[in-house]
HTML snippet that shows the backbone in 3Dmol.js (N, CA, C, O; Angstrom):
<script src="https://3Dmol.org/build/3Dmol-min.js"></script>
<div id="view" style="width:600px;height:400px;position:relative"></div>
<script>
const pdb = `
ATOM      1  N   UNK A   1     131.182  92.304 116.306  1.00  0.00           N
ATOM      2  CA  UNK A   1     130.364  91.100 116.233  1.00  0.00           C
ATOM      3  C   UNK A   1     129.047  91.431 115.513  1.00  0.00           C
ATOM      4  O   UNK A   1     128.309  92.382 115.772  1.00  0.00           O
ATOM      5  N   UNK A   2     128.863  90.441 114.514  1.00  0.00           N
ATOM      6  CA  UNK A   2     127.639  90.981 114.035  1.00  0.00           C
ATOM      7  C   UNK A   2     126.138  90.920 114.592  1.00  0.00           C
ATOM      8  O   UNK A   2     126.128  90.419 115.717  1.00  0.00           O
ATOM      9  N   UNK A   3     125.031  91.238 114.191  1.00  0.00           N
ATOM     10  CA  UNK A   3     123.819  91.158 114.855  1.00  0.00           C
ATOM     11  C   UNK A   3     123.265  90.106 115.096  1.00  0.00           C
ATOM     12  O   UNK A   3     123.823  89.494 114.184  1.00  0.00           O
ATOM     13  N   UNK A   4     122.532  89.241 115.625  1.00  0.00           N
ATOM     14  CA  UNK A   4     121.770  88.054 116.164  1.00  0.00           C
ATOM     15  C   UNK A   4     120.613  88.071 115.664  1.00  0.00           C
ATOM     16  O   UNK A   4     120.142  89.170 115.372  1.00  0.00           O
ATOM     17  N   UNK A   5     119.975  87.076 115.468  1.00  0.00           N
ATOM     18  CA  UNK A   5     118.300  86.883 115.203  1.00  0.00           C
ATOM     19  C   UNK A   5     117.542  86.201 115.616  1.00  0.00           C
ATOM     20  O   UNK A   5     118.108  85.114 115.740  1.00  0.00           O
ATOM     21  N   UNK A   6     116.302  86.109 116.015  1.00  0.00           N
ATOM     22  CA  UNK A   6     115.304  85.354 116.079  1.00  0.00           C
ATOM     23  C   UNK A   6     114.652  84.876 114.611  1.00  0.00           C
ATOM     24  O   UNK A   6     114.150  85.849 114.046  1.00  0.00           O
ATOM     25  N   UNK A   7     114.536  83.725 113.901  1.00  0.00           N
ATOM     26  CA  UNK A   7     114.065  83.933 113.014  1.00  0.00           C
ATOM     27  C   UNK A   7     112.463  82.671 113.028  1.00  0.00           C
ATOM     28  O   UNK A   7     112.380  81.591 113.611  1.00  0.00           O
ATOM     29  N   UNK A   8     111.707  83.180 112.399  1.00  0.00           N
ATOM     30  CA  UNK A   8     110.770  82.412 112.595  1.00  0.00           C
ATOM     31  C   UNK A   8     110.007  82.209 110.447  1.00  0.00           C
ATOM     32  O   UNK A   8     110.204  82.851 109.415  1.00  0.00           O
ATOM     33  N   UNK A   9     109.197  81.014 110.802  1.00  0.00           N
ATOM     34  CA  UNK A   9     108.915  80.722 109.053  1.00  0.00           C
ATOM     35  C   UNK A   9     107.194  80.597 109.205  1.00  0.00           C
ATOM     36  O   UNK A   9     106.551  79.927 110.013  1.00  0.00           O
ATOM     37  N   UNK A  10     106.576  81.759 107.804  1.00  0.00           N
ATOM     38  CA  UNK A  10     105.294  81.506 108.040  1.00  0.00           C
ATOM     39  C   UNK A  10     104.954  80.995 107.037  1.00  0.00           C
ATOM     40  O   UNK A  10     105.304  81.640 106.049  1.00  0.00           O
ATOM     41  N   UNK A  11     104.217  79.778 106.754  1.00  0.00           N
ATOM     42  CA  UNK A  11     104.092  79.098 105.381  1.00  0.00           C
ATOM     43  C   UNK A  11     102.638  79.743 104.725  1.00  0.00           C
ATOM     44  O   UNK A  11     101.703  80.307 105.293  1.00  0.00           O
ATOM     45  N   UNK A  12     102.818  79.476 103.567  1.00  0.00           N
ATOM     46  CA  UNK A  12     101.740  79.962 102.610  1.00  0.00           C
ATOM     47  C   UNK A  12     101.070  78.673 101.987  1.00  0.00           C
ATOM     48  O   UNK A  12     101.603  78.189 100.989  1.00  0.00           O
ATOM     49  N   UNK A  13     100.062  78.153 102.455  1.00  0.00           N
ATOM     50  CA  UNK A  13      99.322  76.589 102.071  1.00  0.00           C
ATOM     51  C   UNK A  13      98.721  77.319 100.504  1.00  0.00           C
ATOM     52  O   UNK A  13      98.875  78.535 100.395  1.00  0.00           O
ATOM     53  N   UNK A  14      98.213  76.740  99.614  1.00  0.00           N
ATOM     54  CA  UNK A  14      97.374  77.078  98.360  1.00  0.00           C
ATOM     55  C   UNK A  14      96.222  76.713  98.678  1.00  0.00           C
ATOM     56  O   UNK A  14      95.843  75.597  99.033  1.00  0.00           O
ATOM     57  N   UNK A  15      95.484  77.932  98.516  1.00  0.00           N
ATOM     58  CA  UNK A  15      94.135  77.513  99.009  1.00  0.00           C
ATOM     59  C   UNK A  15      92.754  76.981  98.218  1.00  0.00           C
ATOM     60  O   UNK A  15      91.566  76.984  98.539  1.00  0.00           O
ATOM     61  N   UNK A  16      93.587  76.458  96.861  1.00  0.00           N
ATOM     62  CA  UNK A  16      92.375  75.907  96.083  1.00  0.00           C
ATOM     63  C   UNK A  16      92.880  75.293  95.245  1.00  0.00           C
ATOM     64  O   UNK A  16      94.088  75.531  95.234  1.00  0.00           O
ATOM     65  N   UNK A  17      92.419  74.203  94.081  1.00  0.00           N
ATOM     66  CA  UNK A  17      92.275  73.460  93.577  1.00  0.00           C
ATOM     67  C   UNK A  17      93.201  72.327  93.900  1.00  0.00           C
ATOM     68  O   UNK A  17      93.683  71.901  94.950  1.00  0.00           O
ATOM     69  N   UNK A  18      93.307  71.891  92.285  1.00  0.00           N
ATOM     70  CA  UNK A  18      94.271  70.433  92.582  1.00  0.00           C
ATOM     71  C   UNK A  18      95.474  70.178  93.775  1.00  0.00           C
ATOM     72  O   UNK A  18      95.886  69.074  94.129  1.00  0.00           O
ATOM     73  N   UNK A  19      95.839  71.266  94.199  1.00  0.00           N
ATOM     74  CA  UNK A  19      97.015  70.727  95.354  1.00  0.00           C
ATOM     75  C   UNK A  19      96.747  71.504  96.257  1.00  0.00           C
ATOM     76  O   UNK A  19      97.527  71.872  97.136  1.00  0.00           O
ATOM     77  N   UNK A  20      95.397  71.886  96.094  1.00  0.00           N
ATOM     78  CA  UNK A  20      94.929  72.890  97.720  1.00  0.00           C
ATOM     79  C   UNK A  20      95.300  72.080  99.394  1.00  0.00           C
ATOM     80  O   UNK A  20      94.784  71.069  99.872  1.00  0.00           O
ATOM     81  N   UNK A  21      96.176  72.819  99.870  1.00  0.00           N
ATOM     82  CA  UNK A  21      97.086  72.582 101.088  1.00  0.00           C
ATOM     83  C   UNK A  21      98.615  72.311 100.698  1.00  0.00           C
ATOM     84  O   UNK A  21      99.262  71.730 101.569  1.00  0.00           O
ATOM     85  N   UNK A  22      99.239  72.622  99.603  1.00  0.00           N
ATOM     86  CA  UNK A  22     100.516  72.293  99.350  1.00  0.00           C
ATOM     87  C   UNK A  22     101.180  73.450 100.021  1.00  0.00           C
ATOM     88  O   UNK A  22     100.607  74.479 100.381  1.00  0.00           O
ATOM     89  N   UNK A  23     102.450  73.171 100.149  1.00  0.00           N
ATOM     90  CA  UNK A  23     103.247  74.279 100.573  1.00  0.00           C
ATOM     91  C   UNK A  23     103.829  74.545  99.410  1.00  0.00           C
ATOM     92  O   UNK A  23     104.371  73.899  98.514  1.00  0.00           O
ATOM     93  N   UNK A  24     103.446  76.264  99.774  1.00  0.00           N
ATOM     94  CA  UNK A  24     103.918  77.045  98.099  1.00  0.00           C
ATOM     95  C   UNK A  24     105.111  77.773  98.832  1.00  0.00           C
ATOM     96  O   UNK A  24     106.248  77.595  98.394  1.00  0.00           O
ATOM     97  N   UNK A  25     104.947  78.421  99.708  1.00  0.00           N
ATOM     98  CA  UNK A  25     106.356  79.407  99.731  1.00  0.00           C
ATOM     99  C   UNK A  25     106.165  79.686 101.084  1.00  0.00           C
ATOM    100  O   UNK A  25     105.086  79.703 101.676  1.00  0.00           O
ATOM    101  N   UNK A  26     107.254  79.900 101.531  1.00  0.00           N
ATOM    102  CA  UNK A  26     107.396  80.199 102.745  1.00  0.00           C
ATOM    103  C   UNK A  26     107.669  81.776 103.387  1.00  0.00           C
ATOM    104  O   UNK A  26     108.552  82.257 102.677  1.00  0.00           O
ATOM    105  N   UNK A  27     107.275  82.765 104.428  1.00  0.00           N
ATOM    106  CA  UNK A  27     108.207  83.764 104.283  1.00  0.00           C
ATOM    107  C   UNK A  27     108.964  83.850 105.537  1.00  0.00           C
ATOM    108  O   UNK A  27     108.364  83.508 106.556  1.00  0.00           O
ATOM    109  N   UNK A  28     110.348  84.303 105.651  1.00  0.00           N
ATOM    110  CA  UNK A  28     111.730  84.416 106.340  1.00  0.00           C
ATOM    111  C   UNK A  28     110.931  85.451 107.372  1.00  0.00           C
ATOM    112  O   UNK A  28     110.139  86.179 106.772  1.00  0.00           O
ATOM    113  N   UNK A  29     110.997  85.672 108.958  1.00  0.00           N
ATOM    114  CA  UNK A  29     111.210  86.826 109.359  1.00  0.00           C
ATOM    115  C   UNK A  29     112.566  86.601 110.578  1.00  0.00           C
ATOM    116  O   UNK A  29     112.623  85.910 111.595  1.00  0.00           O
ATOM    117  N   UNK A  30     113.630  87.594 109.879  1.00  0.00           N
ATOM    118  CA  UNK A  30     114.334  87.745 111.137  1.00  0.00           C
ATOM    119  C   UNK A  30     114.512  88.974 111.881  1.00  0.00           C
ATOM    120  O   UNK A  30     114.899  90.044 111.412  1.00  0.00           O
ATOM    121  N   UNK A  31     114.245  88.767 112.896  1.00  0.00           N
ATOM    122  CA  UNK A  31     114.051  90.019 113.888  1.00  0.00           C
ATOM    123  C   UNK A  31     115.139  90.393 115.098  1.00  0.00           C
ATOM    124  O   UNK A  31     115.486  89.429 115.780  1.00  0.00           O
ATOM    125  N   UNK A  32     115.500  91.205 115.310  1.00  0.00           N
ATOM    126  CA  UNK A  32     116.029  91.629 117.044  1.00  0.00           C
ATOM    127  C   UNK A  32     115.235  92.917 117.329  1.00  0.00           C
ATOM    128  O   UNK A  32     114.351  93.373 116.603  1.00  0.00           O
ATOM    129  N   UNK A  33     115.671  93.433 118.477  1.00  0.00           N
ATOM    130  CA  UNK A  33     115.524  94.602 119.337  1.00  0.00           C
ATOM    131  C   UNK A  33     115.400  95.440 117.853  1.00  0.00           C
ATOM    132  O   UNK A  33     114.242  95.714 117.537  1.00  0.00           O
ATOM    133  N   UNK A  34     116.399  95.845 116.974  1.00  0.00           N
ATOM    134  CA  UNK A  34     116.596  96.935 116.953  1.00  0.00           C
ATOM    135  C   UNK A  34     116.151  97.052 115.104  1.00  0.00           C
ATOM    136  O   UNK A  34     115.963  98.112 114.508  1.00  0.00           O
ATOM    137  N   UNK A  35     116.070  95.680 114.509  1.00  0.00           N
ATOM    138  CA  UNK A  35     115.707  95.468 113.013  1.00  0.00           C
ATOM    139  C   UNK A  35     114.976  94.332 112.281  1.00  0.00           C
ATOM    140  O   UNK A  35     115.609  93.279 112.214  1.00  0.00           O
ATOM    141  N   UNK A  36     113.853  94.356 111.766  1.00  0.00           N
ATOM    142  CA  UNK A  36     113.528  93.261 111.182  1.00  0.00           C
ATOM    143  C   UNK A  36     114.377  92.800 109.809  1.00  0.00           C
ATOM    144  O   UNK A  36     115.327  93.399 109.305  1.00  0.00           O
ATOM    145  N   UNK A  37     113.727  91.512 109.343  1.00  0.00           N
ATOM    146  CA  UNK A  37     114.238  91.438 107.915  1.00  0.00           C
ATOM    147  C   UNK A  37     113.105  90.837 107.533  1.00  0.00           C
ATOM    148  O   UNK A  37     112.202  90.674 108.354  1.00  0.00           O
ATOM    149  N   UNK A  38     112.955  90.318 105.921  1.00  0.00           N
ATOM    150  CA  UNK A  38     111.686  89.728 105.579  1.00  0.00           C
ATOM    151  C   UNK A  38     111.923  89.368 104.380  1.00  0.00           C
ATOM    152  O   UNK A  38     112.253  90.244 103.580  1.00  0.00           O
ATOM    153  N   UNK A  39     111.817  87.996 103.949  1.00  0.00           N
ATOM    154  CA  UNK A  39     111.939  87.706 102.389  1.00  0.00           C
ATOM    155  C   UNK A  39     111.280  86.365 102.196  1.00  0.00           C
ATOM    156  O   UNK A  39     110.677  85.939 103.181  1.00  0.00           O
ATOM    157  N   UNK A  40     111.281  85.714 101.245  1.00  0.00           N
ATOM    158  CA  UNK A  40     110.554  84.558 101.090  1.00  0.00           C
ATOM    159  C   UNK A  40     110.789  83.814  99.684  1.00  0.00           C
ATOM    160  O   UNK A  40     111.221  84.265  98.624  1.00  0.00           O
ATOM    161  N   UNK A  41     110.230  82.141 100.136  1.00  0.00           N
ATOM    162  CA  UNK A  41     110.808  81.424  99.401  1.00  0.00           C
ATOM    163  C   UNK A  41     110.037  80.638  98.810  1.00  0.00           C
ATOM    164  O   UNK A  41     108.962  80.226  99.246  1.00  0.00           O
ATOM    165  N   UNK A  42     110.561  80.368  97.730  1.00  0.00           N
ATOM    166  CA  UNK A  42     109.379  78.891  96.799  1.00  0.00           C
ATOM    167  C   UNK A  42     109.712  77.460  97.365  1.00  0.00           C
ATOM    168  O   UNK A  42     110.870  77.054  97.459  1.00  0.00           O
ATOM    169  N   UNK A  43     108.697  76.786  97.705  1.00  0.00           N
ATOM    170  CA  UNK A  43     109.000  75.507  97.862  1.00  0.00           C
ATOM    171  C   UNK A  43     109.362  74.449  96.489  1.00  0.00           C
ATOM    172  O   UNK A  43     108.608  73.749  95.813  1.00  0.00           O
ATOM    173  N   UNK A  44     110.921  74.683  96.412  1.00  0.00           N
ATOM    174  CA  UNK A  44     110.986  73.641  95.403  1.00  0.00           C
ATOM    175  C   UNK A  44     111.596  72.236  95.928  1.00  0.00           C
ATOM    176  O   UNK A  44     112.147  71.283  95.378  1.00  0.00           O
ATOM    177  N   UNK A  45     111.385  72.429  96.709  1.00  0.00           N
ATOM    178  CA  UNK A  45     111.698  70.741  97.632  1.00  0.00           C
ATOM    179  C   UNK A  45     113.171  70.375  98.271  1.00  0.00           C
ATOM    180  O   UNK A  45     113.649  69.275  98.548  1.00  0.00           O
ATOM    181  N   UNK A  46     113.702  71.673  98.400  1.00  0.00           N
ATOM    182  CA  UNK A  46     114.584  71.287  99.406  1.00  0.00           C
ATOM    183  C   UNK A  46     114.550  71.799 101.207  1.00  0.00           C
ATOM    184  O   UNK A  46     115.366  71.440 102.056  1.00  0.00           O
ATOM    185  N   UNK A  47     113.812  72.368 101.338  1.00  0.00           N
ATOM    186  CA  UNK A  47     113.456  72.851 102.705  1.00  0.00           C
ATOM    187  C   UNK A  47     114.284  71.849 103.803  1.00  0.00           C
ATOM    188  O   UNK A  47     115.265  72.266 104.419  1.00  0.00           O
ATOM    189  N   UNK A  48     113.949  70.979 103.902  1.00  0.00           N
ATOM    190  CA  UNK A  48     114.567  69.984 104.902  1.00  0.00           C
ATOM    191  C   UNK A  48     116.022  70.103 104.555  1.00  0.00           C
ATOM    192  O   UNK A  48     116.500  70.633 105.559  1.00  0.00           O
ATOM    193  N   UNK A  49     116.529  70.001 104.109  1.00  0.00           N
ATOM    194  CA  UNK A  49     117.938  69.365 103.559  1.00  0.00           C
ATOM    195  C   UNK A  49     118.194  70.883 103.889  1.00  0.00           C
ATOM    196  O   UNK A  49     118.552  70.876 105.067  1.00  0.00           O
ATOM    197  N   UNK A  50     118.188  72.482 103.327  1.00  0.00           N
ATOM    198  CA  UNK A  50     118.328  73.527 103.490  1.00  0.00           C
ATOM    199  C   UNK A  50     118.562  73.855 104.990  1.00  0.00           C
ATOM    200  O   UNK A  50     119.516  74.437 105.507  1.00  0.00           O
ATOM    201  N   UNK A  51     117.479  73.347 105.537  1.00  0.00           N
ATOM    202  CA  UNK A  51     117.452  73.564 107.370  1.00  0.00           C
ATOM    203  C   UNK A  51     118.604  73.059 107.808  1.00  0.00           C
ATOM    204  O   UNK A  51     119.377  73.696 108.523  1.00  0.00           O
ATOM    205  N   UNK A  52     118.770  72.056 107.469  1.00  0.00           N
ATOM    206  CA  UNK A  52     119.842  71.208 108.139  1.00  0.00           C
ATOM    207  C   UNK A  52     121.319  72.086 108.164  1.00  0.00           C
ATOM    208  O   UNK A  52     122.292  71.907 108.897  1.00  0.00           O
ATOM    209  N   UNK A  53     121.146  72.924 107.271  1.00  0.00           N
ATOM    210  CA  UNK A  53     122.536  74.148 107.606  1.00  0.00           C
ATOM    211  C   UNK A  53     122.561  74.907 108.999  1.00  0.00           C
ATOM    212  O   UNK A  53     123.484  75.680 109.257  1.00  0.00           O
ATOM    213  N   UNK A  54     121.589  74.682 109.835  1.00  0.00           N
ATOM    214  CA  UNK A  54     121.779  75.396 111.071  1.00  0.00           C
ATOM    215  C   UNK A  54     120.466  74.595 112.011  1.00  0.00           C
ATOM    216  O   UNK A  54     120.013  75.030 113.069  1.00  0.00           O
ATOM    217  N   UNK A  55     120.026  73.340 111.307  1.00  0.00           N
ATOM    218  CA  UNK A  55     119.413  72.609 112.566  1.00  0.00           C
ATOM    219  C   UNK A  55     119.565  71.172 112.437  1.00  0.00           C
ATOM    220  O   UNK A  55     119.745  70.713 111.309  1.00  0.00           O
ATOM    221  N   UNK A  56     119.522  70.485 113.332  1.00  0.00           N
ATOM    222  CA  UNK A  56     119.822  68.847 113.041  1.00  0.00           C
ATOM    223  C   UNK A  56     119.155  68.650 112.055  1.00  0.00           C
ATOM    224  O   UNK A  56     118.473  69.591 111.648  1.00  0.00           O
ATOM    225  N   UNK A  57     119.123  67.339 111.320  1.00  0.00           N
ATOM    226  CA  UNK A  57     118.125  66.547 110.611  1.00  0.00           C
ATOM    227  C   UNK A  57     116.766  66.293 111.100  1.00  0.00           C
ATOM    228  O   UNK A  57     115.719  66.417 110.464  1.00  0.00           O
ATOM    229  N   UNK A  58     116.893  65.993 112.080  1.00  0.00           N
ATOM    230  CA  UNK A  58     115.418  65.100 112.511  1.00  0.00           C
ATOM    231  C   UNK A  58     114.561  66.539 113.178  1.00  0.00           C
ATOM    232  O   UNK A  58     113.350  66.505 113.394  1.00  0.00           O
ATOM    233  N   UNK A  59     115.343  67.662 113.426  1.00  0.00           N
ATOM    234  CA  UNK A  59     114.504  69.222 113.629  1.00  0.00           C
ATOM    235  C   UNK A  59     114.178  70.007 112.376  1.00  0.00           C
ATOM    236  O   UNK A  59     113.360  70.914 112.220  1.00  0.00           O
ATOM    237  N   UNK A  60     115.334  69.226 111.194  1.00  0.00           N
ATOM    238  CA  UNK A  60     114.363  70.363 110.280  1.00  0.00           C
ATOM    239  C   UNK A  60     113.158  69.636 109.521  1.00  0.00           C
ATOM    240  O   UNK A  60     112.258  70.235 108.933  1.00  0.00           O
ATOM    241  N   UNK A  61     113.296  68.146 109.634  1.00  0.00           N
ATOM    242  CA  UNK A  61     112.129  67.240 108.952  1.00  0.00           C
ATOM    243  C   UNK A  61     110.670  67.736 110.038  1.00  0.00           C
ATOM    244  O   UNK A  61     109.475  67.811 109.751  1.00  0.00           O
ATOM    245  N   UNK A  62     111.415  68.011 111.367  1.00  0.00           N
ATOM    246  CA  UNK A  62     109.619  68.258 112.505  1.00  0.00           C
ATOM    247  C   UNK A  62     109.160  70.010 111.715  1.00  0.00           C
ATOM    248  O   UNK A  62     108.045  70.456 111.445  1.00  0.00           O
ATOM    249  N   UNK A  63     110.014  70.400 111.606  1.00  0.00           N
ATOM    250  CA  UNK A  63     109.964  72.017 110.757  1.00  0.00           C
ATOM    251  C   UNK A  63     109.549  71.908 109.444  1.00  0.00           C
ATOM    252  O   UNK A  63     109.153  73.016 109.080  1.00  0.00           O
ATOM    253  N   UNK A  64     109.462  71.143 108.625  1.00  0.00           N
ATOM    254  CA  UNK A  64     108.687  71.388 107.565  1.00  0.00           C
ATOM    255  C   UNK A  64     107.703  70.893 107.512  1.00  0.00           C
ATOM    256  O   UNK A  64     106.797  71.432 106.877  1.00  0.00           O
ATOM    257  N   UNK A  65     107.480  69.495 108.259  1.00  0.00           N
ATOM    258  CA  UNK A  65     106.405  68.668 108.792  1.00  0.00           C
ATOM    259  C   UNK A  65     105.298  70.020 109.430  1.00  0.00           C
ATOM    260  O   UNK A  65     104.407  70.364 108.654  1.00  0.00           O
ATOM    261  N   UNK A  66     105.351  70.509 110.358  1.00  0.00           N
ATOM    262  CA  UNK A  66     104.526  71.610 111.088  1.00  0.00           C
ATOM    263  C   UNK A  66     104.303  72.963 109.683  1.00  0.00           C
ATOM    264  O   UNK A  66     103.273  73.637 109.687  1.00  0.00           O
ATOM    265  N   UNK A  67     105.009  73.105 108.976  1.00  0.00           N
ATOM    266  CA  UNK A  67     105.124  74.025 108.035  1.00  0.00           C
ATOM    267  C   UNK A  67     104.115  73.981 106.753  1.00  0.00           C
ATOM    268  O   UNK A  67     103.638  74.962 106.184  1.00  0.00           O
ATOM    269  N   UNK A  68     103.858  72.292 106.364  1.00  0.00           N
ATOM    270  CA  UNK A  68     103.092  71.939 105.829  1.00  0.00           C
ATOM    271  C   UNK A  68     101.688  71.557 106.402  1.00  0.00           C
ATOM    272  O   UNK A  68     100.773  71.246 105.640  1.00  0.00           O
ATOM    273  N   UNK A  69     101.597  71.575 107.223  1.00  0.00           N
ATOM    274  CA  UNK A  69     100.347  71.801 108.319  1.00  0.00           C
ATOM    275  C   UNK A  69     100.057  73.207 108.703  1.00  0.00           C
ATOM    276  O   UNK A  69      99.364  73.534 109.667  1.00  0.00           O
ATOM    277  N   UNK A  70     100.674  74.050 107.831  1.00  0.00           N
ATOM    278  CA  UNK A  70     100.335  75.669 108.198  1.00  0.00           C
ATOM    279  C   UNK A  70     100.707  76.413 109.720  1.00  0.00           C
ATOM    280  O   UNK A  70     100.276  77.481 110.155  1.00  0.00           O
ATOM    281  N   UNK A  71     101.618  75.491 110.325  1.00  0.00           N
ATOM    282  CA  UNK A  71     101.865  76.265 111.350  1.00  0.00           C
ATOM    283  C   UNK A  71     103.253  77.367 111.183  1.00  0.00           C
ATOM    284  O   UNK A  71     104.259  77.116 110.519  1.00  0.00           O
ATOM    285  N   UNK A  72     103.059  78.321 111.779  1.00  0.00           N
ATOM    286  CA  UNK A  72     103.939  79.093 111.983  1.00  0.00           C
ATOM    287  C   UNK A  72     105.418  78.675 113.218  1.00  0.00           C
ATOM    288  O   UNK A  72     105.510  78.510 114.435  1.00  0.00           O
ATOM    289  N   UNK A  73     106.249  78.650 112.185  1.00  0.00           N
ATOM    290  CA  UNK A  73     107.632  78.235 113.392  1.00  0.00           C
ATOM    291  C   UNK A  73     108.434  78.817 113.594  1.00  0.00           C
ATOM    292  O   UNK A  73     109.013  79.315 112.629  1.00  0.00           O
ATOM    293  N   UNK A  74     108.936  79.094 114.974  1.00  0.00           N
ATOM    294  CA  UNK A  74     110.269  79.893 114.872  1.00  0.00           C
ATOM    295  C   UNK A  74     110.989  78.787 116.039  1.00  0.00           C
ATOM    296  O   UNK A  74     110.746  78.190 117.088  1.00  0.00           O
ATOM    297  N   UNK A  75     112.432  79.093 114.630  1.00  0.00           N
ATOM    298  CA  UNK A  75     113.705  78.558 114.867  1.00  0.00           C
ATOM    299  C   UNK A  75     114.003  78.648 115.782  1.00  0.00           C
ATOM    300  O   UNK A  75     113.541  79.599 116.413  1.00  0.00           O
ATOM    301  N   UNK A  76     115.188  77.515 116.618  1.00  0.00           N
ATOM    302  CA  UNK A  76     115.979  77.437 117.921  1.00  0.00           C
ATOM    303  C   UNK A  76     116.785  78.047 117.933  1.00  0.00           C
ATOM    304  O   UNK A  76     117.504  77.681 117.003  1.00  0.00           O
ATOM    305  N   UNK A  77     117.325  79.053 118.560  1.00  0.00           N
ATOM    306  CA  UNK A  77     118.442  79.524 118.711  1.00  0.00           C
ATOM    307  C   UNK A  77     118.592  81.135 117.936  1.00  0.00           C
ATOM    308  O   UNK A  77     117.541  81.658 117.563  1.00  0.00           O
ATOM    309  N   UNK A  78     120.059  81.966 117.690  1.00  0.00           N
ATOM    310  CA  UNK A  78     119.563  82.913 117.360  1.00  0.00           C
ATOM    311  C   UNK A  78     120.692  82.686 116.118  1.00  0.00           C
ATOM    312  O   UNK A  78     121.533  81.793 116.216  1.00  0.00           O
ATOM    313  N   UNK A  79     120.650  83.287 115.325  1.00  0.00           N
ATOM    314  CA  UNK A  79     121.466  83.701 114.009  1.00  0.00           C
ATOM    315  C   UNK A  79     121.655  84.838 113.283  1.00  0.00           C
ATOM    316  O   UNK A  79     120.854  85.752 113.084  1.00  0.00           O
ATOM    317  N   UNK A  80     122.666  84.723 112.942  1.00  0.00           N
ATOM    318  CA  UNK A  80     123.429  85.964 112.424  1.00  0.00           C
ATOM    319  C   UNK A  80     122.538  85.699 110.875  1.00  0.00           C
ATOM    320  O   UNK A  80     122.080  84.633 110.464  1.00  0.00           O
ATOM    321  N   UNK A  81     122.484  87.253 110.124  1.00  0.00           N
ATOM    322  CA  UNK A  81     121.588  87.398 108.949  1.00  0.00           C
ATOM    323  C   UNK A  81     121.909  86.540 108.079  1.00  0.00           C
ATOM    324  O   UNK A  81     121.153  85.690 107.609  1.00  0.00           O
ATOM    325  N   UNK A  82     123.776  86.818 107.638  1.00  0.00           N
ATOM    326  CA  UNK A  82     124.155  85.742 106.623  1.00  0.00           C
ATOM    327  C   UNK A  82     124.003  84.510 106.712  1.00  0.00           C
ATOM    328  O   UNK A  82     124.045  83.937 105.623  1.00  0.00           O
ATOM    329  N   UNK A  83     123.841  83.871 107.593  1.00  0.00           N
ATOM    330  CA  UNK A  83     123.590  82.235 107.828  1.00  0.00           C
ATOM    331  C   UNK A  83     122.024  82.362 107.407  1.00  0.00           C
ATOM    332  O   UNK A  83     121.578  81.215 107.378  1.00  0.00           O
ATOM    333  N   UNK A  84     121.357  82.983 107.184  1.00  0.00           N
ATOM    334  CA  UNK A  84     119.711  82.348 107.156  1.00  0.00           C
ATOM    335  C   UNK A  84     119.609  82.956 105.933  1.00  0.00           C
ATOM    336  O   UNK A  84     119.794  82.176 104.999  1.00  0.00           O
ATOM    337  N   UNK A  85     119.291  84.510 105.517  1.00  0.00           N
ATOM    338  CA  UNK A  85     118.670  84.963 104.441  1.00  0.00           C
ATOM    339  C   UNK A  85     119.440  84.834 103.336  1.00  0.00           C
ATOM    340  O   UNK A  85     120.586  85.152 103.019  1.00  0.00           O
ATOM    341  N   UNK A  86     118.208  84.103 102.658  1.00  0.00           N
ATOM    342  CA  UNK A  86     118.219  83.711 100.885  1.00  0.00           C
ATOM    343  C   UNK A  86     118.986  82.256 100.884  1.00  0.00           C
ATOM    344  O   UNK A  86     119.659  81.864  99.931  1.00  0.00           O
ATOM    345  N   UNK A  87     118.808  81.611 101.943  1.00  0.00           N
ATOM    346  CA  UNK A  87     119.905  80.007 102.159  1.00  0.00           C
ATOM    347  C   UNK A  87     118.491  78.647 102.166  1.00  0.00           C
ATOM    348  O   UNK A  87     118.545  77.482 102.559  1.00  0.00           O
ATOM    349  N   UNK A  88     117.310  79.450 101.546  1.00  0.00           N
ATOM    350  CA  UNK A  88     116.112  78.486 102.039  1.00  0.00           C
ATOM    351  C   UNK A  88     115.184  78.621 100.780  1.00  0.00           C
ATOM    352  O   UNK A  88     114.685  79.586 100.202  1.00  0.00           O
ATOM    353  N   UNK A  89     115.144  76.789 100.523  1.00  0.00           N
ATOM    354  CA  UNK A  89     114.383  76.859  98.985  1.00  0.00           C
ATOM    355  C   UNK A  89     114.460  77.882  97.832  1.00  0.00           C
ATOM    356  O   UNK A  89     115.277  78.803  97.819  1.00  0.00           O
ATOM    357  N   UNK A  90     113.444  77.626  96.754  1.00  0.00           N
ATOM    358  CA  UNK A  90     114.083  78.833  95.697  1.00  0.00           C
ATOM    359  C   UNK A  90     113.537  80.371  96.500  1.00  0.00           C
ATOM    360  O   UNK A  90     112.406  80.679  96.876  1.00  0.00           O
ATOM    361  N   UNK A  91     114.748  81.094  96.567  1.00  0.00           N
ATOM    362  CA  UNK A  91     114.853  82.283  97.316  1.00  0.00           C
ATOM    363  C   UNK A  91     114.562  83.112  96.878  1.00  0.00           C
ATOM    364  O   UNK A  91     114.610  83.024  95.651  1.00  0.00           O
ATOM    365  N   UNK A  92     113.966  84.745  97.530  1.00  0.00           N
ATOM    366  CA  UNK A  92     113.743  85.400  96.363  1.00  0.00           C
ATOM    367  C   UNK A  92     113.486  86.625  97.326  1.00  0.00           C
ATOM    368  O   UNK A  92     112.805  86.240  98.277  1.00  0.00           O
ATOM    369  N   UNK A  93     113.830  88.119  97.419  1.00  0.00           N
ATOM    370  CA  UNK A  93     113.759  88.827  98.482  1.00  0.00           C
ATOM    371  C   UNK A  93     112.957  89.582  98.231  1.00  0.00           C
ATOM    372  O   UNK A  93     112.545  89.622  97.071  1.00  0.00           O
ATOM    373  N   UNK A  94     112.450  90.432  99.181  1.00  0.00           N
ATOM    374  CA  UNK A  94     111.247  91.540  99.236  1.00  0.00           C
ATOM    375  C   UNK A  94     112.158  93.022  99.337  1.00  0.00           C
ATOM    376  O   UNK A  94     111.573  94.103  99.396  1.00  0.00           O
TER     377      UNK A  94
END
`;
const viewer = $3Dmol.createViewer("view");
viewer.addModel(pdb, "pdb");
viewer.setStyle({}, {cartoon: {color: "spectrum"}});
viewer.zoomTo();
viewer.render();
</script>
């Protein structure tokens, strides 16, 4: 059986000019006991629709909603690596 995760999303707001507070990119952390992971993504505007691969609709619209308000979120439930990393906006790994 493969490994489980906690994964949680920390957004990156732009902190100046014309679209200062946009959401620029997001970064992935999934964690257990025994390994992290870490990569991150460009907001090219599918975030919501992306979530919805492993959370309802109306949880991943409150998740990007809080995301664009700079809060830090972590996901319900736990997940295996392949279901999450590189499956969120334009992707891009560390």
């Amino acid at each position: 059986m493969p490994p489980i995760y906690k994964l949680v999303a920390a957004p990156h707001l732009l902190p100046g000019g014309d679209f200062k507070g946009h959401l620029e990119t997001v970064t992935f952390i999934a964690a257990n006991e025994n390994e992290t992971h870490k990569w991150w993504a460009v907001n090219v505007g599918t975030f919501e629709k992306d979530f919805t691969k492993i959370v309802s609709p109306e949880l991943a619209q409150n998740i990007v909603s809080r995301l664009r308000q700079g809060e830090i979120v972590e996901f319900p439930n736990r997940y295996e690596l392949a279901q999450v990393k590189g499956k969120f906006g334009g992707c891009f790994m560390d």
